[in-house]
C-alpha positions in Angstrom: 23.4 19.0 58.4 23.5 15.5 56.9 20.2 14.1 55.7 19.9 10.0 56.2 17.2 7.7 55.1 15.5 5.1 56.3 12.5 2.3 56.3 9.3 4.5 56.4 6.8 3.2 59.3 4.3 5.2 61.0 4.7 6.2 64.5 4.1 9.2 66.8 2.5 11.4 63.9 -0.3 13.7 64.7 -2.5 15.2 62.3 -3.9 18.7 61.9 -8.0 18.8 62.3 -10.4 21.6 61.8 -13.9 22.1 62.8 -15.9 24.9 61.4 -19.4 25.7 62.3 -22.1 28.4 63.2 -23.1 28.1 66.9 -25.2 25.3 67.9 -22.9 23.2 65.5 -21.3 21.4 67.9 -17.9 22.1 67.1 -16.0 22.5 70.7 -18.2 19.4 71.9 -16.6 17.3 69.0 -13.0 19.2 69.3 -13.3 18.2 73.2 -14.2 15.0 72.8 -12.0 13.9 70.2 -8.9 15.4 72.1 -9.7 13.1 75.2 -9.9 10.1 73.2 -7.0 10.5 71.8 -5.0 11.1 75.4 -7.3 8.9 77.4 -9.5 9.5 79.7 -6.2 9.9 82.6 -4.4 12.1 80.0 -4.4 15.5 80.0 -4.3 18.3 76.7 -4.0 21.5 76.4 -6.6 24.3 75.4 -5.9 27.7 74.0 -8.9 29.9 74.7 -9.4 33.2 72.6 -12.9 33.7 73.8 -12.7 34.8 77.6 -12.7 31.5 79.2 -15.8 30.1 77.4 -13.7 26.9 77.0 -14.0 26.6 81.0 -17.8 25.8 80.5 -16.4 22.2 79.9 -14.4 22.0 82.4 -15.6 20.0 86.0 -15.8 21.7 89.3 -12.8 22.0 91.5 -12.4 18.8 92.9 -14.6 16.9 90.7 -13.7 14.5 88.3 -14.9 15.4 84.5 -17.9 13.5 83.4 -16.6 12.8 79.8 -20.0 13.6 78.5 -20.3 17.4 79.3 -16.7 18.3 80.9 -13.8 16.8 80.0 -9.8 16.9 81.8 -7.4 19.1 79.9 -5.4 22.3 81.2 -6.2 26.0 79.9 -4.8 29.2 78.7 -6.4 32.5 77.6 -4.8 34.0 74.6 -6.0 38.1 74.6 -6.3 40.3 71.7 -4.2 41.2 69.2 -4.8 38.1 68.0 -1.7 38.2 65.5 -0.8 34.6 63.6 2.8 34.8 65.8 0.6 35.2 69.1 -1.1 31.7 67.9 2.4 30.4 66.5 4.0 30.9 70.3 0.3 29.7 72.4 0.7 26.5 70.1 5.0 26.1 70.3 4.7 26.8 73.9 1.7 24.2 74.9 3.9 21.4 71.7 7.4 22.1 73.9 5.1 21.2 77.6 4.5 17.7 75.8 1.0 18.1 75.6 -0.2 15.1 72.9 -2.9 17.6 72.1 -3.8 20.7 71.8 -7.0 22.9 70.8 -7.0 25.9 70.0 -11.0 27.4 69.8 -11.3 30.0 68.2 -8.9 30.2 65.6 -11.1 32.7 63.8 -9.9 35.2 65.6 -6.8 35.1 63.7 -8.5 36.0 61.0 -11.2 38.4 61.9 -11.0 38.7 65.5 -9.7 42.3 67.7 -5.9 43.1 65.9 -6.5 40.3 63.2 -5.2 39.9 60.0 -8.4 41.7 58.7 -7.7 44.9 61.0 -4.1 44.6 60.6 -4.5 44.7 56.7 -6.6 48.0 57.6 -3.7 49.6 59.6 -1.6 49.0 57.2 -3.6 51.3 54.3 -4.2 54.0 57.0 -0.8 54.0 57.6 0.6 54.1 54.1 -2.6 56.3 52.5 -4.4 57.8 55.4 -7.7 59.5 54.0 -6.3 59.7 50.7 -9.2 57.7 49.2 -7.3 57.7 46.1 -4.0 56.4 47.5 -5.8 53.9 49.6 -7.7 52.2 46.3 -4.3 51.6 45.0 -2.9 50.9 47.8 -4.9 48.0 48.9 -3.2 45.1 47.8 0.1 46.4 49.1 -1.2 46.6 52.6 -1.8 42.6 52.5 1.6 42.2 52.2 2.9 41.9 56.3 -0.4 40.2 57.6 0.0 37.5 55.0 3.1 36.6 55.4 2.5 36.4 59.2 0.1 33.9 58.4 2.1 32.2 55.7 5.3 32.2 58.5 2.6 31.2 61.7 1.5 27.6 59.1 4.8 26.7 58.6 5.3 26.8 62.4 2.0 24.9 63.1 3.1 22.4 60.3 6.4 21.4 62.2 4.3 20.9 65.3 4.5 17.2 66.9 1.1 16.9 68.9 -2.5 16.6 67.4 -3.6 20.0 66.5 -7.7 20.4 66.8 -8.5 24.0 65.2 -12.0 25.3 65.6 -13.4 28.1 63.4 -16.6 29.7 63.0 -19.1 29.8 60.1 -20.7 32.7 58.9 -23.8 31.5 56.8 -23.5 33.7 53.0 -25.7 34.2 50.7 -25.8 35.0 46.7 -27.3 36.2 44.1 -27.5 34.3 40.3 -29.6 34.2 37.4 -31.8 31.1 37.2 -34.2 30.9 34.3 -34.3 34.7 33.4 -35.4 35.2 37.3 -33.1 36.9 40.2 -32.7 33.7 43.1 -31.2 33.7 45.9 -28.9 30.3 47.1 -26.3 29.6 49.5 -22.9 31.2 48.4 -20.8 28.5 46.6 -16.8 28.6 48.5 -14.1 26.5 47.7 -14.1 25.8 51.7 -17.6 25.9 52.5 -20.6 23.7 52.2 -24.5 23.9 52.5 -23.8 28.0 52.3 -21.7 28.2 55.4 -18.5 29.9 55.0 -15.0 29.1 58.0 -13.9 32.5 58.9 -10.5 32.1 58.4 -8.1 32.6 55.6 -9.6 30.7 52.7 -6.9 27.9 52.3 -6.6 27.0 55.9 -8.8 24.0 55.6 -6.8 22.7 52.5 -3.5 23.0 54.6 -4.9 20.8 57.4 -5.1 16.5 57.4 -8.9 16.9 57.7 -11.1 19.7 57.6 -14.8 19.6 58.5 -18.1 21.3 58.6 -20.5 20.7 61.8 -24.0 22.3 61.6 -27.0 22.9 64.4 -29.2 20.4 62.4 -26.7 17.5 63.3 -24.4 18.3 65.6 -20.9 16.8 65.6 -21.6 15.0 62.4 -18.6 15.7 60.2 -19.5 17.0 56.4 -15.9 16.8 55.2 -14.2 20.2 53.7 -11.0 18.1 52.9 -10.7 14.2 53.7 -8.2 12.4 51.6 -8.7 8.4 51.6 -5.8 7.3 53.8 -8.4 8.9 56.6 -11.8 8.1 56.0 -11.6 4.9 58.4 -10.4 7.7 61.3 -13.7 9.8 60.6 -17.5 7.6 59.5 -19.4 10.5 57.9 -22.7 8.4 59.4 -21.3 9.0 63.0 -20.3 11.9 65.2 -17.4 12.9 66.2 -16.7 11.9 69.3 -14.0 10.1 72.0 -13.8 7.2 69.4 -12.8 9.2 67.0 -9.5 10.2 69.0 -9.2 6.6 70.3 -9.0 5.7 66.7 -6.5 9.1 65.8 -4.3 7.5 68.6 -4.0 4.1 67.2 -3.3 5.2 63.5 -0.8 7.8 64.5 0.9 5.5 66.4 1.0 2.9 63.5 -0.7 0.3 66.0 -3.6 -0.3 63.6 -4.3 -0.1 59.3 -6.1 1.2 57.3 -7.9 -0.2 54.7 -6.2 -0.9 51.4 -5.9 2.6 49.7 -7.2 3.6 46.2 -4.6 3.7 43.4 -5.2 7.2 41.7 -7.3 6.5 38.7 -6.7 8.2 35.2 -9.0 11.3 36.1 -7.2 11.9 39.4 -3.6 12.4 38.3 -5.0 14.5 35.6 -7.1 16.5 38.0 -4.1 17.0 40.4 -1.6 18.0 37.0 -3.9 20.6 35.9 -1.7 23.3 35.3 -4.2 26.3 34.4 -8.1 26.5 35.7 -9.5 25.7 32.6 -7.3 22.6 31.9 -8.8 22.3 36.1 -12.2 22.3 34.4 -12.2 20.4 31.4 -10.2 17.1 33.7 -13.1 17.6 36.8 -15.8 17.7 34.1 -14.4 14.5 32.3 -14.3 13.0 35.8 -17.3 14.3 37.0 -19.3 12.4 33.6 -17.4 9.3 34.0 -18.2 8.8 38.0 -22.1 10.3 37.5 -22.6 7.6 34.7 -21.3 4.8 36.8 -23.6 5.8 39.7 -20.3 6.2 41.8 -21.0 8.8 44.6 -17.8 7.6 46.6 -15.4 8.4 43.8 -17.2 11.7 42.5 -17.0 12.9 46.2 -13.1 12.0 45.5 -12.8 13.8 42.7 -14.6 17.1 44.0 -12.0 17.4 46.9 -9.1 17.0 44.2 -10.6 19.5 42.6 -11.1 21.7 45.6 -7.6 21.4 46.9 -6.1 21.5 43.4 -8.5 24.8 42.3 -6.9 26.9 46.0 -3.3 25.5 44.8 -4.1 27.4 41.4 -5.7 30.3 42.4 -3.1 30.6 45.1 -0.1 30.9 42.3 -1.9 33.8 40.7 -2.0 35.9 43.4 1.4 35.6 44.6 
């Protein structure tokens, strides 16, 4: 098929959002009330429910109209274990090909770690290959991975070719860990590449970094986006000092759409572009640390919280390669 170029201009591009968060977070709230802004309050979109119609407890009551406060307009589907990646590939394909402009799928965890998820399937895999051949299994282990990853590696690329706004909820599971600290055994929140404040997504671990925006939502502000991934060309789409909320999708809708700009974009500084050519972890290290100096010593907590996503994204990119 011939490939032809053109003028590049925005228009009719959705973006990928996820919301992770323990419960009381306030992550369907914000999911549900960023989808209607971004349809309108007479629009519908589409919801794909993997926990037994909990979704429904934001829906009105038959012959009501929703409240947009507490219950919101959008059509349903429950999605019942196994909860393989295609099973979420074909919920998602089927509610993008109805023309729904967006669609939510809470929770995507389940994908992960839920009944016949990639966690159990990697576990049906080493029975089936070692049994209880403890032996066998220990060396086994990394060759059961094989199948569920690449379901999940073939179910992103689907969900990346998708045409409406994709909203992905997740849970977080708070961890903890155990360091040295002056000669003295502490316990701190667990440091993750895609967690913050000790709260972990339940999901595959560079999830977040393949979505537009990722974000954590906690009991202690609800809807109030900490941002897991945020690159600059988005910031205006998502205040950090405001929840997430029906403005937040009006605003999705208007930059998608290329009816509004954004705000003059950064040009990648020196440290950047070394931080995203980093080639090896420690040549990772030694560019963030530069970085890291240069933007303490300036006082510039904009552009160090810049440089810590770079290095987040660019650190899974890495890490990825040596696993393969």
């Amino acid at each position: 098929m011939p490939i032809s170029f053109r003028p590049a201009t925005r228009a009719n591009v959705g973006i990928l959002v996820g919301l992770s968060g323990p419960s009381g977070g306030g992550k369907t709230m914000s999911a549900m009330r960023m989808a209607q802004g971004i349809v309108g309050r007479e629009g519908r979109f589409a919801v794909v429910d993997t926990e037994k119609g909990r979704a429904l407890h934001y829906a009105p009551q038959a012959g009501q109209e929703p409240d947009f406060l507490s219950t919101f307009r959008f059509d349903h589907a429950e999605m019942d274990a196994p909860f393989r990646p295609e099973a979420y590939a074909q919920a998602i394909q089927t509610a993008d090909a109805a023309g729904y402009k967006v669609i939510v799928v809470d929770s995507m965890s389940h994908e992960w770690a839920g009944d016949g998820g990639i966690l159990d399937w990697q576990e049906m895999e080493l029975d089936r290959m070692a049994g209880d051949d403890w032996k066998k299994r220990e060396a086994c282990k990394m060759a059961a991975w094989i199948k569920p990853k690449m379901a999940h590696k073939q179910m992103m690329q689907k969900l990346l070719q998708v045409r409406a706004n994709l909203i992905l909820c997740f849970r977080a599971e708070p961890k903890i860990e155990m360091i040295r600290e002056n000669g003295k055994t502490v316990i701190v929140p667990k440091q993750s590449l895609t967690g913050l404040e000790g709260y972990i997504p339940v999901c595959e671990k560079s999830l977040p970094f393949e979505l537009t925006a990722s974000f954590l939502v906690t009991p202690d502000a609800p809807g109030m986006p900490k941002p897991i991934k945020l690159q600059e060309q988005h910031r205006a789409l998502f205040p950090l000092n405001q929840p997430i909320d029906e403005e937040s999708g009006r605003k999705i809708a208007a930059w998608g759409s290329g009816s509004v700009k954004t705000p003059t974009q950064h040009e990648p500084d020196a440290h950047t572009i070394a931080i995203q050519a980093a080639e090896t972890l420690e040549a990772l290290k030694e560019a963030f640390t530069e970085a890291q100096t240069d933007a303490r010593n300036a006082r510039d907590s904009e552009r160090l919280t810049r440089y810590v996503q770079e290095k987040d994204a660019r650190k899974v990119v890495l890490e990825s390669r040596s696993a393969a």
